[in-house]
Each structure stands twice: as structure tokens, then as C-alpha cells.
C-alpha positions as CSV (number, residue, x, y, z in Angstrom):
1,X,-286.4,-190.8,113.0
2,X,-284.9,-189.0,109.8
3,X,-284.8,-186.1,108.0
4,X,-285.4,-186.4,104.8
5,X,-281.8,-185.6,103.5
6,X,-280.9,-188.3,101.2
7,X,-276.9,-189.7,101.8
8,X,-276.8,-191.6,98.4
9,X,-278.7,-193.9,96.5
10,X,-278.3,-197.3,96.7
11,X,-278.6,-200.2,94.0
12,X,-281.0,-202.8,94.5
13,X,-279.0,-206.4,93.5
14,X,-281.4,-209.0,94.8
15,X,-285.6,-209.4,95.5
16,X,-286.9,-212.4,96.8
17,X,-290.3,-213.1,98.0
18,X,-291.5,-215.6,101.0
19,X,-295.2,-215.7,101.8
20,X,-296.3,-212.0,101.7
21,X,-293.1,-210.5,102.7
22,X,-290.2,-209.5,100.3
23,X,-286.4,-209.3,101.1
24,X,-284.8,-206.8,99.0
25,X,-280.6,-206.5,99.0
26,X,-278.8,-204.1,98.0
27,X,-275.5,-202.5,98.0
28,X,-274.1,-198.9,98.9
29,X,-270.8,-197.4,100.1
30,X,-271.8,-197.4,104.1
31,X,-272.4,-201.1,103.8
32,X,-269.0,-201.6,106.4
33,X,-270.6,-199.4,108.8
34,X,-273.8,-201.2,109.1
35,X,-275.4,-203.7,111.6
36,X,-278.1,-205.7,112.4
37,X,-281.2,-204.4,113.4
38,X,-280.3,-200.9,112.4
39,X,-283.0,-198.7,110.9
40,X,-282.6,-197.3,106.9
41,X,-285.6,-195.5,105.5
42,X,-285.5,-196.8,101.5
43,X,-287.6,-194.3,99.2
44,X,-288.3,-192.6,102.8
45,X,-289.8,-196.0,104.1
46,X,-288.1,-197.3,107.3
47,X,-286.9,-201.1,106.8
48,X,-284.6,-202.8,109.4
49,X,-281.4,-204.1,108.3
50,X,-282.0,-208.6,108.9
51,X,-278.8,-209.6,106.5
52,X,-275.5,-208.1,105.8
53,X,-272.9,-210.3,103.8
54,X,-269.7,-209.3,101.9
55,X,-270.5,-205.6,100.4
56,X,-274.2,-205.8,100.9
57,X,-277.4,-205.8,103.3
58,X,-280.8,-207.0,102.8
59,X,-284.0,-205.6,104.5
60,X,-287.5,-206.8,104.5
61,X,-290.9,-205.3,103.8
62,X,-294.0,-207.1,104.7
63,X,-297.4,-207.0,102.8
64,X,-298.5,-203.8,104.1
65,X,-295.7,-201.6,103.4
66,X,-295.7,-202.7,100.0
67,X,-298.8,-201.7,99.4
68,X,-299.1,-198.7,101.0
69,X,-295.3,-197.6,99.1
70,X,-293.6,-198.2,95.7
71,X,-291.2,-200.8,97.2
72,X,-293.3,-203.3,95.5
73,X,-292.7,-201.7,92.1
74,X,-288.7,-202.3,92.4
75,X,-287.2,-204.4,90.2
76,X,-283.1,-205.7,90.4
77,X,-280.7,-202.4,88.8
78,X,-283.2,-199.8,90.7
79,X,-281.7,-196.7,92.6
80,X,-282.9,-196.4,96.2
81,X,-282.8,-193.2,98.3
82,X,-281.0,-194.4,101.4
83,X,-280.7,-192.6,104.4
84,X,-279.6,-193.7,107.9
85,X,-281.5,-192.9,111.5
86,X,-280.4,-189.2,112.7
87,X,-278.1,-188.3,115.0
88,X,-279.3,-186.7,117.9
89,X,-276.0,-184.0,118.2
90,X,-276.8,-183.6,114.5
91,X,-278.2,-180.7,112.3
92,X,-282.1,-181.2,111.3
93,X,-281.1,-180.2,108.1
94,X,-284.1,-181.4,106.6
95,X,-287.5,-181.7,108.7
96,X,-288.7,-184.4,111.1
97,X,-289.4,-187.4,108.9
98,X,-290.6,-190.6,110.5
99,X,-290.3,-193.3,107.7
100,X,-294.0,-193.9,107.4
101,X,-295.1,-193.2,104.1
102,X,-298.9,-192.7,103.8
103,X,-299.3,-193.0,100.2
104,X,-298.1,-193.1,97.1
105,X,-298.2,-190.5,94.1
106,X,-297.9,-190.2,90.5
107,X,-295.8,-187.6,88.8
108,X,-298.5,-185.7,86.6
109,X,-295.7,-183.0,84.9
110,X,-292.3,-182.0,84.7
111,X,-291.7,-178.3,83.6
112,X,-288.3,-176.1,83.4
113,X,-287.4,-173.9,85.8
114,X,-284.3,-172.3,84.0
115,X,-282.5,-174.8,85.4
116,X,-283.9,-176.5,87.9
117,X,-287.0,-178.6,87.2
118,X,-291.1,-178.2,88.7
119,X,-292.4,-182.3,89.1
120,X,-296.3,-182.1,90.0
121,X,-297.3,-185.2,91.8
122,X,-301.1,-185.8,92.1
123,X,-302.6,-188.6,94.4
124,X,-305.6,-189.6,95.6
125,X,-308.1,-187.2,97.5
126,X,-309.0,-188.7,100.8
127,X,-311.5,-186.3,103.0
128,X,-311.1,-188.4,105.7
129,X,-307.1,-188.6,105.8
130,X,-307.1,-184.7,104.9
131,X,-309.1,-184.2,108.3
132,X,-306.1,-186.0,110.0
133,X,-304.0,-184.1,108.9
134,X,-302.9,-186.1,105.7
135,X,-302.2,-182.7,103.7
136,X,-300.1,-180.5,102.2
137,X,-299.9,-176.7,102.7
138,X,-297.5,-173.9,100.6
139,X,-294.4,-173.7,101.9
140,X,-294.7,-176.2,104.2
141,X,-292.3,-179.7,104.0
142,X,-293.4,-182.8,102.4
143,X,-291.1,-186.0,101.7
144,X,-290.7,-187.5,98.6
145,X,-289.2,-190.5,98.2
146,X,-287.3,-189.7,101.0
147,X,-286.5,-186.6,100.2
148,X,-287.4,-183.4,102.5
149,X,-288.9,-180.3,100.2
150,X,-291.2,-177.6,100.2
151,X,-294.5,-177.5,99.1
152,X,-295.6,-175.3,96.0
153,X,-299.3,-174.7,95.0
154,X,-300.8,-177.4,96.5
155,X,-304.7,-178.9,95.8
156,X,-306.8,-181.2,97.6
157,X,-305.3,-183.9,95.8
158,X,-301.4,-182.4,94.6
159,X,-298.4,-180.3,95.1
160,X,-295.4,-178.8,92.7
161,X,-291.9,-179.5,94.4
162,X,-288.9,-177.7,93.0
163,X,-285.6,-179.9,92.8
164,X,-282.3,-178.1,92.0
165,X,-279.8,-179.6,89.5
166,X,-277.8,-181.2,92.8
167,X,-280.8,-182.6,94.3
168,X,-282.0,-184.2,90.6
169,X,-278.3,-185.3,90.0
170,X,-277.8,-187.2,93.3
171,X,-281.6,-188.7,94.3
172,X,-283.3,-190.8,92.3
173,X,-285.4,-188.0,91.0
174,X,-283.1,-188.5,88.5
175,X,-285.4,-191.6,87.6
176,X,-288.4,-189.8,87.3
177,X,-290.5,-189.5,84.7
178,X,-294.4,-188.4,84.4
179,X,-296.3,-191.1,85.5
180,X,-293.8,-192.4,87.8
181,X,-294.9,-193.7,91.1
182,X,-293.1,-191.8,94.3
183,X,-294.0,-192.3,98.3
184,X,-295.2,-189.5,100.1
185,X,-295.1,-188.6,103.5
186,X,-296.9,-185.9,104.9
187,X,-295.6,-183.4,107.6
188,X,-296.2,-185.1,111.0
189,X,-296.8,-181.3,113.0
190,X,-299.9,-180.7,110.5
191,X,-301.0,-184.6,111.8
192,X,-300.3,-183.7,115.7
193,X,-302.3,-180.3,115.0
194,X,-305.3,-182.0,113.3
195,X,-305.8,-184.1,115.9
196,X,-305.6,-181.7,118.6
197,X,-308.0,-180.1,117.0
198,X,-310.6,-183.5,116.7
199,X,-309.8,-183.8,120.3
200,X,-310.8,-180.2,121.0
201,X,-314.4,-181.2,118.8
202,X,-314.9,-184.4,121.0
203,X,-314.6,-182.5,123.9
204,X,-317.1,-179.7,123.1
205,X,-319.3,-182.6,122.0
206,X,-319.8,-184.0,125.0
């Protein structure tokens, strides 16, 4: 469990591929705090740390995280948005992220906001995901690359974010450009409502 508050970014030093799984290494400043087996969501996916040697850790992703995420676009010298599992006597200073990205999306537009910046992301309308709960709503929280924000004018099929100079400055929005490829996680209460609501339909059904 996360939340979607980013503690760095971390540099991707190493990929290699075995069958249909990838190893990726890389390197940050809480790699002397790490162990094995301990969870790290990477661009807001959850990977489980397999490796750790001298000042860095590796983590694998198998086929279908990297084709549900943008993991599989990384190349070596990439910035990753790192954040560690949440503390349970911790502040939800974010929103409840799980690190399972349901898709990906493309950034359509980038416009000022006298100082902070408006990125549109568009991604592919899905009526059967949306009826699952696999939306967005204004105002509510979405993550981004592993980042928690709230939702501006959002479509079937996109959403405005607003990102502050800090935010911009210490994320890998910083890397962003129109037509780059983010992963997306939708709000799981909107999931647990839609399907309360299916449930309720079944029920009436029958």
C-alpha cells in the first residue's frame, strides 16, 4: 500500500531481460535501508526488491506488468519515481494507492498556469473498465506515475492534472513532454463503489 507521495526519483543503471521477465537496477539514496523482498512502487507500479549489491537494488517485472505500464519503455539514465510501502503510524498524505497501474496514458498538452503547469493525459476509452469503476471524476485523486493528484475536467477518455513548480522539479514530470507515455491508476473507492453497485444489479436480476 502507498500513497502516491513520491520520496525521490531514482536512476535506472542496469536492464536485462530473461525469457519474458526484465530485471531493472537502479540506484537511490535509501539503497542502505533496503531489503529483500521489500515492496517499492516504480512509476506507481509495485515491484519487489530480488537484488541489492553495493549502492544499488534490482527489481523484476514480468510480461504482464510491462505491458499493462511504461516500465517496458525505460531505457539505462531514466528517472524513476520511487516510493516505499506506507507506514501504518504515518500520515495518508496522499490517497490510498495500491501499485496496480491499470493503464497507461499519453500526455496530449502542456499549458502555463502562471507558474505552475496543466499536462492533459488522454488514454484509451474502455466502456467496460469505466463500468468498473476504471474512471476519473473532478476533484477526485488519480496517480500518475506514482504520483497522487486531483483530477481537473475529466472526459470519458482524459483528465488535466495541475503540478506545482515543487512537484515538476522533484518527480519525473520533469521528463515529460506531449506525447510521453505515464501509468495511471485510478482511485480504488470509485472501483469498490462500482462494484457494489453491479452487485446491487445482480441481485435485483435474479
Amino acid at each position: 500500500m502507498f500513497s502516491g507521495i513520491v520520496e525521490e526519483m531514482a536512476k535506472v543503471v542496469d536492464i536485462r531481460k530473461y525469457g519474458e521477465n526484465v530485471d531493472f537496477t537502479l540506484t537511490c539514496s535509501f539503497v542502505n535501508e533496503l531489503k529483500i523482498d521489500q515492496s517499492i512502487a516504480h512509476n506507481g507500479v509495485c515491484l519487489t526488491v530480488v537484488r541489492l549489491i553495493d549502492d544499488t537494488y534490482t527489481v523484476t517485472a514480468m510480461k504482464e506488468t510491462l505491458e499493462r505500464s511504461n516500465l517496458g519503455l525505460l531505457k539505462v539514465g531514466d528517472r524513476v519515481n520511487v516510493e516505499r510501502s506506507m507506514l501504518m503510524n504515518g500520515r495518508l498524505d496522499g490517497h490510498i494507492v495500491q501499485g496496480h497501474v491499470d493503464h497507461t496514458a499519453r500526455c496530449t498538452a502542456m499549458d502555463d498556469a502562471d507558474g505552475s503547469t496543466y499536462f492533459t493525459f488522454e488514454y484509451e476509452p474502455d466502456a467496460a473498465m469505466a463500468r468498473r469503476g476504471y474512471f476519473t471524476v473532478d476533484k477526485g485523486s488519480v496517480t500518475v506515475n506514482g504520483v497522487s493528484l486531483t483530477v481537473c475536467e475529466p472526459t470519458d477518455h482524459s483528465f488535466k492534472v495541475a503540478i506545482i513548480p515543487y512537484t515538476r522539479e522533484n518527480t519525473n514530470f520533469a521528463d515529460i513532454v506531449v506525447g510521453s507515455v505515464v501509468n495511471i491508476e485510478f482511485d480504488i473507492l470509485g472501483k469498490y463503489i462500482a462494484r457494489l453497485q453491479e452487485v446491487r444489479e445482480l441481485r435485483v436480476e435474479s
